[in-house]
C-alpha positions as CSV (number, residue, x, y, z in Angstrom):
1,X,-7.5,10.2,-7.7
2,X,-5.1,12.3,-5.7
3,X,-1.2,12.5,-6.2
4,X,-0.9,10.7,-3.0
5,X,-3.1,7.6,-3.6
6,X,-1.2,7.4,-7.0
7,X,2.5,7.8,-5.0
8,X,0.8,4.5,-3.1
9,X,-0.5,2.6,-5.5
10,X,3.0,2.6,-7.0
11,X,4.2,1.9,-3.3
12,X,1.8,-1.3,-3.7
13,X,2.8,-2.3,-6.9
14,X,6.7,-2.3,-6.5
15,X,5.7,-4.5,-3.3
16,X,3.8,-6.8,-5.3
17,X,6.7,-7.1,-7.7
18,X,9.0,-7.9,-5.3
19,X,6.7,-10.5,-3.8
20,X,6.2,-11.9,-7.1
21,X,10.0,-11.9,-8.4
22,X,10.6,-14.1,-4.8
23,X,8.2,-16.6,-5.5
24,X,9.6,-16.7,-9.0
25,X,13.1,-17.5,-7.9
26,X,11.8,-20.2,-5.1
27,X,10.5,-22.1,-8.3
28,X,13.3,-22.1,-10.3
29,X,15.7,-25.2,-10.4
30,X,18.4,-25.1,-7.3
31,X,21.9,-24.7,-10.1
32,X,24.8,-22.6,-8.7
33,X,23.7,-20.0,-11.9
34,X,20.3,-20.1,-10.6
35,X,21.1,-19.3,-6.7
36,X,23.7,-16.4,-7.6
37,X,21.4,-14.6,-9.9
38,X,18.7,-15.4,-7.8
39,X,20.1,-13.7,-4.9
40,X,21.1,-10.4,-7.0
41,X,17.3,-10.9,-8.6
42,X,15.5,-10.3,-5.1
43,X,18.0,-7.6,-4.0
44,X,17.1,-5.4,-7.1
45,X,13.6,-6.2,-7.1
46,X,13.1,-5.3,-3.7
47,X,15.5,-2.1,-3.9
48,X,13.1,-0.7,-6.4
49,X,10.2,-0.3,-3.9
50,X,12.4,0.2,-1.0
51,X,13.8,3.6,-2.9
52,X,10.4,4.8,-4.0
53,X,9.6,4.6,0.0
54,X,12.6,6.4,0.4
55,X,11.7,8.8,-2.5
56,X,8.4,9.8,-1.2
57,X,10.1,10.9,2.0
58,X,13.0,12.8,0.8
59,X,13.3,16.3,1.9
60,X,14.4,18.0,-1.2
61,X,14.0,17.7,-4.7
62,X,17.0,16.3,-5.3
63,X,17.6,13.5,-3.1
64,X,13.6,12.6,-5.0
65,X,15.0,12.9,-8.1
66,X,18.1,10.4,-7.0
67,X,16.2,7.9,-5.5
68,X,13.7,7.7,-8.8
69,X,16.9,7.5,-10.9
70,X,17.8,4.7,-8.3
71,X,14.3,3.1,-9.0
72,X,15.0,3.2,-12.7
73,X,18.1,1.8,-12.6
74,X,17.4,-1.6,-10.0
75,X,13.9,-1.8,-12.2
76,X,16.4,-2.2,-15.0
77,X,18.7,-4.7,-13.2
78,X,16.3,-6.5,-12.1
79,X,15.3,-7.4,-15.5
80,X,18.4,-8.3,-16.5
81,X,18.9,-10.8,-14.2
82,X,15.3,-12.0,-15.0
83,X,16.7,-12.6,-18.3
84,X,19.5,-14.7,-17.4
85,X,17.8,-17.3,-14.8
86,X,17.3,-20.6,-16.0
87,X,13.6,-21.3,-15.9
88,X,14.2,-24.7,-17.7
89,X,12.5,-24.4,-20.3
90,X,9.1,-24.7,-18.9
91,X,6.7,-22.8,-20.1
92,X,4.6,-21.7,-17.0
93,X,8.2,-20.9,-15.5
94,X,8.9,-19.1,-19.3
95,X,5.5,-17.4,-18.6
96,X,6.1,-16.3,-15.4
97,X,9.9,-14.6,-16.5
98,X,7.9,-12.8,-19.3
99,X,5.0,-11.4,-17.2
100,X,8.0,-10.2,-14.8
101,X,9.9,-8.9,-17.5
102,X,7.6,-7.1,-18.5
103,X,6.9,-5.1,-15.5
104,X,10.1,-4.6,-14.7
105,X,10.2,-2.6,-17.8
106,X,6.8,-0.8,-17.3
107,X,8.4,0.2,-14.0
108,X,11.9,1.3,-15.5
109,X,9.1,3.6,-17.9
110,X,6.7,5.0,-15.0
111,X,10.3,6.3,-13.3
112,X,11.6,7.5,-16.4
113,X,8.4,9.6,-16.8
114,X,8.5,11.0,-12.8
115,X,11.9,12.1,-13.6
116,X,10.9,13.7,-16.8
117,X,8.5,15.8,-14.5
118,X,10.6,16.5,-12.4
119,X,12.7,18.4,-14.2
């Protein structure tokens, strides 16, 4: 496998997180908590692939290294507000959170080890 499939896999991957966080928050009960963390859920979740794009086109190895530390840090957010949504208690919606959580923080550790190498 070359570097550059990898660099799209992880293109793909981020997308399908994104995908996956939306359909998450379309399931969740309509509360006011539910609708404001919502929207700052799908924001994160799809900043995190839309940096990487913006990664893999950067012209120097800095702006790379600030849009993975961007990555990192909306990976991160995006699990927090995982964490606070209100999945009622159910446990395919309970299921769901933790399957997302736990990408989101597989994610935070794949751009924590690109900037490690990049260093």
């Amino acid at each position: 496998m070359t570097q550059n499939s990898k660099r799209y896999d992880l293109e793909d991957r981020t997308l399908e997180y994104a995908k996956k966080v939306r359909v998450f928050v379309k399931n969740l009960r309509k509360t006011v908590g539910n609708l404001e963390d919502g929207k700052q859920l799908i924001r994160a979740s799809g900043s995190v692939g839309a940096n990487y794009i913006e990664a893999n086109e950067s012209l120097t190895k800095k702006d790379f290294v600030m849009r993975i530390k961007i990555c990192r840090k909306e990976a991160k957010e995006s699990r927090y507000w995982l964490m606070l949504g209100d999945a009622d208690g159910q446990p395919e919606k309970e299921n769901d959170r933790g399957s997302l959580i736990k990408e989101a923080t597989e994610l935070m550790n794949i751009f924590g080890a690109i900037l490690a190498k990049s260093k």
